[in-house]
C-alpha positions as CSV (number, residue, x, y, z in Angstrom):
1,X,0.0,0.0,0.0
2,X,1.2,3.6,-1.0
3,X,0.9,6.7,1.1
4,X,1.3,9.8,0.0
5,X,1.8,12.4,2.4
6,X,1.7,16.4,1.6
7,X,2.6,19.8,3.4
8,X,-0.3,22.0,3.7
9,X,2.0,25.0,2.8
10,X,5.0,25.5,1.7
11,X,6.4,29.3,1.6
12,X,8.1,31.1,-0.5
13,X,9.8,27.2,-1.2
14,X,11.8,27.9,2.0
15,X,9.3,27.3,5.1
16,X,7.3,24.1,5.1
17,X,3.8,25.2,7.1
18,X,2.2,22.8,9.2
19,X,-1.5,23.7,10.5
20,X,-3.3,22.5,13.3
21,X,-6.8,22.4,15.6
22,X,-5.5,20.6,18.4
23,X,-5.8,21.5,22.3
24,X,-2.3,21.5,22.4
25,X,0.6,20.1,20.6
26,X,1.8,17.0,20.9
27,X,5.1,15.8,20.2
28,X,3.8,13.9,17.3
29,X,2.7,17.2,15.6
30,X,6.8,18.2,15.7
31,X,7.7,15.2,14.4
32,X,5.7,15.2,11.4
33,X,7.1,18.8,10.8
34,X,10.5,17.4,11.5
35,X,9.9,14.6,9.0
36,X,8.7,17.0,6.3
37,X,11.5,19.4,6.7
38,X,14.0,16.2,6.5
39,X,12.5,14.8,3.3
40,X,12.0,17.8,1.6
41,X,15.7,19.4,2.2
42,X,14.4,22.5,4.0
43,X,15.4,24.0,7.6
44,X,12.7,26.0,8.9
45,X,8.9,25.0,10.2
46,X,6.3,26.8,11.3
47,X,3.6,24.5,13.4
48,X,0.5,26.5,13.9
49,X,-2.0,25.7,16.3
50,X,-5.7,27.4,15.8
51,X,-7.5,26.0,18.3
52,X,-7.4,28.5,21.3
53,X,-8.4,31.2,18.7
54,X,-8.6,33.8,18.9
55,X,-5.0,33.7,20.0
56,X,-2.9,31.5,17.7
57,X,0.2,29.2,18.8
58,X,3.0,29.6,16.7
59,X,6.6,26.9,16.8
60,X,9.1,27.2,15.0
61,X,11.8,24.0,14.0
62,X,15.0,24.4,12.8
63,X,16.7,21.4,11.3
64,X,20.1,21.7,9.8
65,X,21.9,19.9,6.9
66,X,21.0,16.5,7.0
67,X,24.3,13.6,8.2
68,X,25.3,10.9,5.8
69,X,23.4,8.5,8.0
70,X,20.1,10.3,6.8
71,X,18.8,11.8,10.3
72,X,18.9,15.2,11.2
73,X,19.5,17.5,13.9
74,X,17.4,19.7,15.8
75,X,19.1,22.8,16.0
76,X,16.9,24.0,18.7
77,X,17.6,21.0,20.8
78,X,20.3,19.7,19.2
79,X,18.5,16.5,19.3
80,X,19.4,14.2,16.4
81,X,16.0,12.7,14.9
82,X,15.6,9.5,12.8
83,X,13.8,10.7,9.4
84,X,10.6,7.5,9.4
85,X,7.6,8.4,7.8
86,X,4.5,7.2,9.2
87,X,0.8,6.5,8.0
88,X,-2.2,7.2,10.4
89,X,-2.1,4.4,12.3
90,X,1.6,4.9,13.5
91,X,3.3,2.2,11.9
């Protein structure tokens, strides 16, 4: 089975835009953000969360250059993430 998985924006073909309706964000929101950003060779993310509107929760990701192992690092964290894509059901 084939999953196709999309952005919901992408700016200016520099900032991959991730929008949400959530309660809160959950670290499964960054992640997906963090997996975008990996696969698509970009550094910056913006997660947006709309659900306490009217005020509107804004993140921002950095990622830098992906290693020759094919992760990437968190520059805010400096966490190094595993790039997996995922379908809805986790696996």
């Amino acid at each position: 089975m084939v999953h196709s998985y999309r952005p919901d924006l992408i700016c200016y073909g520099k900032i991959v835009v991730e929008r949400k309706a959530a309660k809160g964000l959950l670290p499964q929101h960054f992640g997906l953000l963090r997996n975008y950003l990996g696969l698509l060779r970009m550094r910056v993310g913006l997660l947006v969360n709309f659900h306490g509107y009217p005020n509107v929760d804004i993140r921002r990701v950095y990622l830098s250059d992906m290693n020759e192992q094919g992760n990437v690092e968190d520059v805010a964290t400096g966490q190094i993430t595993k790039i997996a894509i995922h379908d809805a059901n986790g696996k």
